[in-house]
mmCIF entry with sequence, helices, sheets and N, C-alpha, C, O atoms, coordinates in Angstrom:
data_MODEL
# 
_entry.id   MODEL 
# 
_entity.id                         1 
_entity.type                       polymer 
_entity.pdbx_number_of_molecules   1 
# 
_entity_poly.entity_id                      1 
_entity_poly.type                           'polypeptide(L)' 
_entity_poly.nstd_linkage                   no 
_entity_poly.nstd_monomer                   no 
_entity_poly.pdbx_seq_one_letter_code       
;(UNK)(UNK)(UNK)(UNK)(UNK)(UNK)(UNK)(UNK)(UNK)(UNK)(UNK)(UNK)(UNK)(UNK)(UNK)(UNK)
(UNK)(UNK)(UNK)(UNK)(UNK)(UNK)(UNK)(UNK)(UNK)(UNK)(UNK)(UNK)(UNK)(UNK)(UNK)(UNK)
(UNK)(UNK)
;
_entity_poly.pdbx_seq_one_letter_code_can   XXXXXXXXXXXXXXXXXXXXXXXXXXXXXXXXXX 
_entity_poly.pdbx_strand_id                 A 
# 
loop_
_entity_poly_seq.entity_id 
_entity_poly_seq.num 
_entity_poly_seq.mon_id 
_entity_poly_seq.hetero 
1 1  UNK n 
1 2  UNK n 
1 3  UNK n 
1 4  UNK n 
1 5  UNK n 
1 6  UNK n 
1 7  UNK n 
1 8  UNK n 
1 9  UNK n 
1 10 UNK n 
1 11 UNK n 
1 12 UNK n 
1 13 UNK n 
1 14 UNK n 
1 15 UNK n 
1 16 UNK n 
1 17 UNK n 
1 18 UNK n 
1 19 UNK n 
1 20 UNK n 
1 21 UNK n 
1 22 UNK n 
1 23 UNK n 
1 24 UNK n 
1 25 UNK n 
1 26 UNK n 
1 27 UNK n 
1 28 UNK n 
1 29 UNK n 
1 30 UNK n 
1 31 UNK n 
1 32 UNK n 
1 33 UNK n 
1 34 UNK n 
# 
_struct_asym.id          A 
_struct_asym.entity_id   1 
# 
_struct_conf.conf_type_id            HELX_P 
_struct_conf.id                      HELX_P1 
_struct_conf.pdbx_PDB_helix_id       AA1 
_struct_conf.beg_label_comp_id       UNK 
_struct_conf.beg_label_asym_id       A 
_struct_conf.beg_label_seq_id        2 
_struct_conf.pdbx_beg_PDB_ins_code   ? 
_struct_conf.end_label_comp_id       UNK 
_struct_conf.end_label_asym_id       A 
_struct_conf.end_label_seq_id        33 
_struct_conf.pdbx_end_PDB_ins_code   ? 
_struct_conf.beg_auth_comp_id        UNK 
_struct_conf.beg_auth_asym_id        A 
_struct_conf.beg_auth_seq_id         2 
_struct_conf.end_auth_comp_id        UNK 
_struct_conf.end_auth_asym_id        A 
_struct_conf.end_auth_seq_id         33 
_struct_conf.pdbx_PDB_helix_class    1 
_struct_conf.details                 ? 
_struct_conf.pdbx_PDB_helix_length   32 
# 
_struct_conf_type.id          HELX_P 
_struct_conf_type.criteria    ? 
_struct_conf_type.reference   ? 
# 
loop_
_atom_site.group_PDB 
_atom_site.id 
_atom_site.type_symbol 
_atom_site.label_atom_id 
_atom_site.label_alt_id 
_atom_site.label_comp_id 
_atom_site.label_asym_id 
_atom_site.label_entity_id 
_atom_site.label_seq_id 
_atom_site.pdbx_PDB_ins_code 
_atom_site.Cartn_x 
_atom_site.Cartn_y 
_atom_site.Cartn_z 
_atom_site.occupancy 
_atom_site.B_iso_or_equiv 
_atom_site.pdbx_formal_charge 
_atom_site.auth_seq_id 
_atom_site.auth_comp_id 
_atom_site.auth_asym_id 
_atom_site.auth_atom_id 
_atom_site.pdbx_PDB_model_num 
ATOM 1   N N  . UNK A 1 1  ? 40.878 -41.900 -39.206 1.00 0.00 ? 1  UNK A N  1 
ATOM 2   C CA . UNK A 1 1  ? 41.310 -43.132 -38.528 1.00 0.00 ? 1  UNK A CA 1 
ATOM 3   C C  . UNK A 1 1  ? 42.785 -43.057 -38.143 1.00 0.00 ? 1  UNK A C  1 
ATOM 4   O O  . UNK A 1 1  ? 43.452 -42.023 -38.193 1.00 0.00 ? 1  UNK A O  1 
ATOM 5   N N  . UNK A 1 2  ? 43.281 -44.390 -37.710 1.00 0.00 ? 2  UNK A N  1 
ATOM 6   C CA . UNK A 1 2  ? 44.369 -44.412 -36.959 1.00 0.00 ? 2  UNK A CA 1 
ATOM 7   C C  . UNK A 1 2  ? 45.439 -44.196 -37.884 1.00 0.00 ? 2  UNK A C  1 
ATOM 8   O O  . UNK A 1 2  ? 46.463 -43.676 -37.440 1.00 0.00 ? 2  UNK A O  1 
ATOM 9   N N  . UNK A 1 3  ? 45.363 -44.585 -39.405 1.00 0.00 ? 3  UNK A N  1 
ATOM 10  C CA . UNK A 1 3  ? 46.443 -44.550 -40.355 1.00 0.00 ? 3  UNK A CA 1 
ATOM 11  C C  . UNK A 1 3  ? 46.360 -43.114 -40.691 1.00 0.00 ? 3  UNK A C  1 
ATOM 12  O O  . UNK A 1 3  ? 47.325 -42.352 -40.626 1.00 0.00 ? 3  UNK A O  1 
ATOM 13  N N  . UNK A 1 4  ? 45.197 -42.784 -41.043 1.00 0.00 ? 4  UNK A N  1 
ATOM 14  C CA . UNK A 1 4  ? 45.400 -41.228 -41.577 1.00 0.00 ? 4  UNK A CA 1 
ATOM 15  C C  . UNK A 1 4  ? 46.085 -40.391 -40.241 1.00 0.00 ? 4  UNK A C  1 
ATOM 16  O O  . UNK A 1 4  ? 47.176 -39.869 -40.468 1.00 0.00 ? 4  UNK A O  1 
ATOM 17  N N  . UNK A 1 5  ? 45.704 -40.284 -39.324 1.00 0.00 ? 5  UNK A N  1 
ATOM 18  C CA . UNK A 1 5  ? 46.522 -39.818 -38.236 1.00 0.00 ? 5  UNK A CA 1 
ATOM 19  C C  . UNK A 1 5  ? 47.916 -39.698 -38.329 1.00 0.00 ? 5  UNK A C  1 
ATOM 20  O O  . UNK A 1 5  ? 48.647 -38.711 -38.251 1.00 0.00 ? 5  UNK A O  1 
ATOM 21  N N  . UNK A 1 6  ? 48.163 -40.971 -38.522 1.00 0.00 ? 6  UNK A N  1 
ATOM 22  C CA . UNK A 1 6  ? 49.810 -41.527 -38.337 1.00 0.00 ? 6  UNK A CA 1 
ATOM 23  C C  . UNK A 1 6  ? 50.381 -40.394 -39.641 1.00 0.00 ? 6  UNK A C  1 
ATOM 24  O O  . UNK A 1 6  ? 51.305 -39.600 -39.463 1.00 0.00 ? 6  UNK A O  1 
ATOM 25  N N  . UNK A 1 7  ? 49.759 -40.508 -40.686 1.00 0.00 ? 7  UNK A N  1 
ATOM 26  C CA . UNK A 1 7  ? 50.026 -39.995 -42.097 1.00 0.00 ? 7  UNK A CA 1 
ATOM 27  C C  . UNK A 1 7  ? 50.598 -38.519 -41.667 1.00 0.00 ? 7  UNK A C  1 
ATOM 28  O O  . UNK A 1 7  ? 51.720 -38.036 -41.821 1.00 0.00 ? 7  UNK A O  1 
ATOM 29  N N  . UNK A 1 8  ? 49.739 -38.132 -41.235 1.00 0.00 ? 8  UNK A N  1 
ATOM 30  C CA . UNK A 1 8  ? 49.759 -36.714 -41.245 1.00 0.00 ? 8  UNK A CA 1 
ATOM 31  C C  . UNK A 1 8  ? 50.941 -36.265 -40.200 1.00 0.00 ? 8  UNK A C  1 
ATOM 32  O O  . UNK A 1 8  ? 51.716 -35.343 -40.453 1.00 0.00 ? 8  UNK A O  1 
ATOM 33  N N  . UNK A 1 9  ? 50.969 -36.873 -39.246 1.00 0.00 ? 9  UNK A N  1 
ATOM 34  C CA . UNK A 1 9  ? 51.822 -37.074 -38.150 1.00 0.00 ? 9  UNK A CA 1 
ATOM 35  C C  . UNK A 1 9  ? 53.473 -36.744 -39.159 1.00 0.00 ? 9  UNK A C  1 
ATOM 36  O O  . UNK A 1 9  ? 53.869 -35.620 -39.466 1.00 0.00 ? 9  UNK A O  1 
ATOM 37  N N  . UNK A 1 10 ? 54.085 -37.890 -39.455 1.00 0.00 ? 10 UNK A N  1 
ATOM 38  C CA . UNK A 1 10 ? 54.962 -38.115 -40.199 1.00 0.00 ? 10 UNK A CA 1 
ATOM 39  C C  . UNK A 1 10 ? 54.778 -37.432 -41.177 1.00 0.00 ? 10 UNK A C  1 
ATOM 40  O O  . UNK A 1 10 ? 55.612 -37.840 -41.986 1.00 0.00 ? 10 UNK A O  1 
ATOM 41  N N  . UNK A 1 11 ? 54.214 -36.644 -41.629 1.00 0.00 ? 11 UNK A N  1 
ATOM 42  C CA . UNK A 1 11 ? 54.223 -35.472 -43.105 1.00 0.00 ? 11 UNK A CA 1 
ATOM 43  C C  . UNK A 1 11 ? 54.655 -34.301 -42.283 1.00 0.00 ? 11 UNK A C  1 
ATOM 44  O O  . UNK A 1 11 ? 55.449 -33.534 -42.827 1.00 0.00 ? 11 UNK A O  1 
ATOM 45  N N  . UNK A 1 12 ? 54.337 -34.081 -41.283 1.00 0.00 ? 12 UNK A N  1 
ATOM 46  C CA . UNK A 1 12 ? 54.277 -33.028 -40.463 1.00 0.00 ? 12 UNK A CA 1 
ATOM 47  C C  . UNK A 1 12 ? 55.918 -33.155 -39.779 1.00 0.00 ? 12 UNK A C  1 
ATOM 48  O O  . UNK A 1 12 ? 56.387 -32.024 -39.659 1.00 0.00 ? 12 UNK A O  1 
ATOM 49  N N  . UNK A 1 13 ? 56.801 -34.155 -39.349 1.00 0.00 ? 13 UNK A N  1 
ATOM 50  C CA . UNK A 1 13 ? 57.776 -34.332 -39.233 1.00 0.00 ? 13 UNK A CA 1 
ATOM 51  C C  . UNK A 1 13 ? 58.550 -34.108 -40.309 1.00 0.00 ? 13 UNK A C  1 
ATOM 52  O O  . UNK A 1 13 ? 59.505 -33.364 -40.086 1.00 0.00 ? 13 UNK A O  1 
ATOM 53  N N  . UNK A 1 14 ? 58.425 -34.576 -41.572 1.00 0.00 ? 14 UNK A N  1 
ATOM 54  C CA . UNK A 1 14 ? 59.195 -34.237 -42.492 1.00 0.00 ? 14 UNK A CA 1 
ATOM 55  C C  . UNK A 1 14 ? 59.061 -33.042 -42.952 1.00 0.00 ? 14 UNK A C  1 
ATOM 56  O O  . UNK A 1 14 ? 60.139 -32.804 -43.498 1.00 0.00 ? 14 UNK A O  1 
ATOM 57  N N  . UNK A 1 15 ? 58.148 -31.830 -43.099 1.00 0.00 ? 15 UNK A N  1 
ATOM 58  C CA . UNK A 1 15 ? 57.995 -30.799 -42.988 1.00 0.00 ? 15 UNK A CA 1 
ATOM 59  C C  . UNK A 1 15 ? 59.031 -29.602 -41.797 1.00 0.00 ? 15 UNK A C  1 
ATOM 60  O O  . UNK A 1 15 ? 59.543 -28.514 -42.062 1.00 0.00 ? 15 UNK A O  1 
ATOM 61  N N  . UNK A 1 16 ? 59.015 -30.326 -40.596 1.00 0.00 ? 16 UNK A N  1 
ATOM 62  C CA . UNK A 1 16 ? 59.536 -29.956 -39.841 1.00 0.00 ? 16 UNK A CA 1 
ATOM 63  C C  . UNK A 1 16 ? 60.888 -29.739 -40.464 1.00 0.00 ? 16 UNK A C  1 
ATOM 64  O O  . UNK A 1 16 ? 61.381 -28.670 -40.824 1.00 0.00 ? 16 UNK A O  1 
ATOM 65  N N  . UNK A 1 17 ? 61.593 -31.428 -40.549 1.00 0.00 ? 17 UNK A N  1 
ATOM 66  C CA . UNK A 1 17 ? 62.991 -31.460 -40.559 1.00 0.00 ? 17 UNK A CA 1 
ATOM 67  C C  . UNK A 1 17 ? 63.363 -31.326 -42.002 1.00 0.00 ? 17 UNK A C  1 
ATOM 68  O O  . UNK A 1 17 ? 64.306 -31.910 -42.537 1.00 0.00 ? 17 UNK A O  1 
ATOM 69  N N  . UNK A 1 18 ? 62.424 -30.395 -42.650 1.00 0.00 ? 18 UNK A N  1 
ATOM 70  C CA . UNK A 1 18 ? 62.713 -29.745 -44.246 1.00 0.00 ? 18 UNK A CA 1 
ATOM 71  C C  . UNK A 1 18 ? 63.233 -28.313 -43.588 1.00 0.00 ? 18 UNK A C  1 
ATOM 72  O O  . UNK A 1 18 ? 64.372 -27.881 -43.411 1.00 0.00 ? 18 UNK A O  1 
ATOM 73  N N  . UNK A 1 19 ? 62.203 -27.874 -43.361 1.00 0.00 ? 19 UNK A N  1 
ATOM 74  C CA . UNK A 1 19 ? 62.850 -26.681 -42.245 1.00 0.00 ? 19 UNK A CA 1 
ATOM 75  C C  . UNK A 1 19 ? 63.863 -26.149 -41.296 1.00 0.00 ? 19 UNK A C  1 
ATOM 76  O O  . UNK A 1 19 ? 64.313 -25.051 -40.971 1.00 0.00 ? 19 UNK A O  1 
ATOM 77  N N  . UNK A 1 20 ? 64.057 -27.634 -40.938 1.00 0.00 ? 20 UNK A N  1 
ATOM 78  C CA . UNK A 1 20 ? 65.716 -27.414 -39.711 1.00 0.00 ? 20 UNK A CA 1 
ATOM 79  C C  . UNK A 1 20 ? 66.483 -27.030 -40.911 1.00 0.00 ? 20 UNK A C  1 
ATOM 80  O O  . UNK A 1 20 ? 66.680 -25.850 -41.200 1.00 0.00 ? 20 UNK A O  1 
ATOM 81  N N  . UNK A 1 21 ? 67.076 -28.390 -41.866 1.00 0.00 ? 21 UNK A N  1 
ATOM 82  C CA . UNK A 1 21 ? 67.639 -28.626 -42.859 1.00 0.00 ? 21 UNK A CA 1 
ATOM 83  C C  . UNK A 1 21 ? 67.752 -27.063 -43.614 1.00 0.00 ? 21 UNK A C  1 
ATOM 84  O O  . UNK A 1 21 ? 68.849 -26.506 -43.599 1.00 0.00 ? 21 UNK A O  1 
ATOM 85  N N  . UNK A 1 22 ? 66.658 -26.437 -44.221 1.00 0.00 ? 22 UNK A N  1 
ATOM 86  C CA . UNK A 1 22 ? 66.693 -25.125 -44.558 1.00 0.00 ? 22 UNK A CA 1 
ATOM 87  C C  . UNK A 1 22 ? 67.399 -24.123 -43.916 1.00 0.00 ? 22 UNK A C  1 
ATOM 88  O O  . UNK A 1 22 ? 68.119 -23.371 -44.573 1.00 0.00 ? 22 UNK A O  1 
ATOM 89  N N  . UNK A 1 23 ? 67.302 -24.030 -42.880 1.00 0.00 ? 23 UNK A N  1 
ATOM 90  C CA . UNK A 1 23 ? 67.988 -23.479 -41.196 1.00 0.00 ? 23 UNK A CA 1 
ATOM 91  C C  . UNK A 1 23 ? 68.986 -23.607 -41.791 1.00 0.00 ? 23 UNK A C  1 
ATOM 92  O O  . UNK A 1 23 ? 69.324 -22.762 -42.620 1.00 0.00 ? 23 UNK A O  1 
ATOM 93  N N  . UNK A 1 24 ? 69.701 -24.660 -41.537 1.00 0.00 ? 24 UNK A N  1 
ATOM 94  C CA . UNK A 1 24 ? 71.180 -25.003 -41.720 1.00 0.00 ? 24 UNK A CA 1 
ATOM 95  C C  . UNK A 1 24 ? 71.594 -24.757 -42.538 1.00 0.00 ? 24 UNK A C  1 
ATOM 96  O O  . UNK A 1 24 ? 72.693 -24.212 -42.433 1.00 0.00 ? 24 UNK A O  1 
ATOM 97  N N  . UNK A 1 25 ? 71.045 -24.969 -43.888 1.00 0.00 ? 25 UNK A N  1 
ATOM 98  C CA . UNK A 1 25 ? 71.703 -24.372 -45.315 1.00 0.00 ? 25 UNK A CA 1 
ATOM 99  C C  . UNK A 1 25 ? 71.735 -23.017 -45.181 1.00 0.00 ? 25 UNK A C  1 
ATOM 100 O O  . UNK A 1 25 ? 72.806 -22.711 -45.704 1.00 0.00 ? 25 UNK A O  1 
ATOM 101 N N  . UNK A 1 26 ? 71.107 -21.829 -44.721 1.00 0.00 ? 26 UNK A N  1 
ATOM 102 C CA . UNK A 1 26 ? 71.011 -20.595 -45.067 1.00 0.00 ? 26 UNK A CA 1 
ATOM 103 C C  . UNK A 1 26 ? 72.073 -20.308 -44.366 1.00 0.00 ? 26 UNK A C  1 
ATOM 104 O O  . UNK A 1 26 ? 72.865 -19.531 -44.900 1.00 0.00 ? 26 UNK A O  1 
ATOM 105 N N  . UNK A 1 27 ? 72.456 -20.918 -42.778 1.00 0.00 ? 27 UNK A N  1 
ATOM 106 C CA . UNK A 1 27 ? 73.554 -20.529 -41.654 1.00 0.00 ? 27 UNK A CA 1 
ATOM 107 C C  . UNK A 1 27 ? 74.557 -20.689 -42.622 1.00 0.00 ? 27 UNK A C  1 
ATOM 108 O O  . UNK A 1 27 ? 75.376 -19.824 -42.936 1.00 0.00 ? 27 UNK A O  1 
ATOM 109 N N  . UNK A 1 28 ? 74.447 -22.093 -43.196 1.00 0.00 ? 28 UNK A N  1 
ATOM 110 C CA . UNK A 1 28 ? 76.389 -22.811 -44.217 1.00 0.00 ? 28 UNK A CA 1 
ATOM 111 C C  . UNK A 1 28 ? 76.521 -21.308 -44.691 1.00 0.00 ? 28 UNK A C  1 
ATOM 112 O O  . UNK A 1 28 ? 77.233 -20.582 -43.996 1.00 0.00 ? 28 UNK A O  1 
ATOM 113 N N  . UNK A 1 29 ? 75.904 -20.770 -45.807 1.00 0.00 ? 29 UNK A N  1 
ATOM 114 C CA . UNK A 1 29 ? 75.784 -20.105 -47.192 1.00 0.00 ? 29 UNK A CA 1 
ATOM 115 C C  . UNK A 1 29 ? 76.030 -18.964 -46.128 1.00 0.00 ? 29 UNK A C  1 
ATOM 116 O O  . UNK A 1 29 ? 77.219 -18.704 -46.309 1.00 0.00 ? 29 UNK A O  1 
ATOM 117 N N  . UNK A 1 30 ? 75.659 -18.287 -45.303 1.00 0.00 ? 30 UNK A N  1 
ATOM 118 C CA . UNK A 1 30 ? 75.985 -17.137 -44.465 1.00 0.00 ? 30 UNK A CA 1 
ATOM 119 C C  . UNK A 1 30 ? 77.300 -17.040 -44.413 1.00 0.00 ? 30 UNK A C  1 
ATOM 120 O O  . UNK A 1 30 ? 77.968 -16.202 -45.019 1.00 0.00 ? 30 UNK A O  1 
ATOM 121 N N  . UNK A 1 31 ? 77.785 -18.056 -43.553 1.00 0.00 ? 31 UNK A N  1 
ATOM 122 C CA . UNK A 1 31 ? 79.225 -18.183 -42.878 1.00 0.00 ? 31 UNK A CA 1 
ATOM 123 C C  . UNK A 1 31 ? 79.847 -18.257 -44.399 1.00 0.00 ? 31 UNK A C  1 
ATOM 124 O O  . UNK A 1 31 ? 80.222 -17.086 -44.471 1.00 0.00 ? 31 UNK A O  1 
ATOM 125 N N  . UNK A 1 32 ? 80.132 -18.710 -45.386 1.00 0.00 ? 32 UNK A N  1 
ATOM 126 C CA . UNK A 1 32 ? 80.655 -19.125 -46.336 1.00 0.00 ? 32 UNK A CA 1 
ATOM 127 C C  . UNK A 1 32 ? 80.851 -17.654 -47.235 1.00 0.00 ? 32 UNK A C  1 
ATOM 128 O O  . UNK A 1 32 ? 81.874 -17.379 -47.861 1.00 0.00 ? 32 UNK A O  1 
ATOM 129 N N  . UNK A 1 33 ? 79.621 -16.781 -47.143 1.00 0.00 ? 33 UNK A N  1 
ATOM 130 C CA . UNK A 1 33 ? 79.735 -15.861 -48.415 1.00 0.00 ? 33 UNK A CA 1 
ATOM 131 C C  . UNK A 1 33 ? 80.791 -14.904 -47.112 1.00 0.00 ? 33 UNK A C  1 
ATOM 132 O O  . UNK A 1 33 ? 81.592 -14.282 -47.810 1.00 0.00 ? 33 UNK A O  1 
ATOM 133 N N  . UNK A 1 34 ? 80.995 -14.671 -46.077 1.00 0.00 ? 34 UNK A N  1 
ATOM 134 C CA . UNK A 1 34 ? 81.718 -13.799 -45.208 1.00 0.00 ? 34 UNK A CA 1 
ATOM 135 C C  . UNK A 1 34 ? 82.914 -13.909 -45.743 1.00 0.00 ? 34 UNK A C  1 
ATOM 136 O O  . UNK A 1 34 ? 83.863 -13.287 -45.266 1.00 0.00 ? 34 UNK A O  1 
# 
């Protein structure tokens, strides 16, 4: 249904922007250990 949809939707976004977030930490910790 329309809620479980939505659910998954928005799990799937936060998944995403766990991932950018990850991105970015590994770039900080790169530049930083140089």
């Amino acid at each position: 249904n329309d809620v479980n949809a939505m659910r998954s939707d928005v799990q799937a976004a936060k998944d995403d922007a766990a991932r950018a977030n990850q991105r970015l930490d590994n770039k900080v910790v790169s530049h930083v250990r140089k």
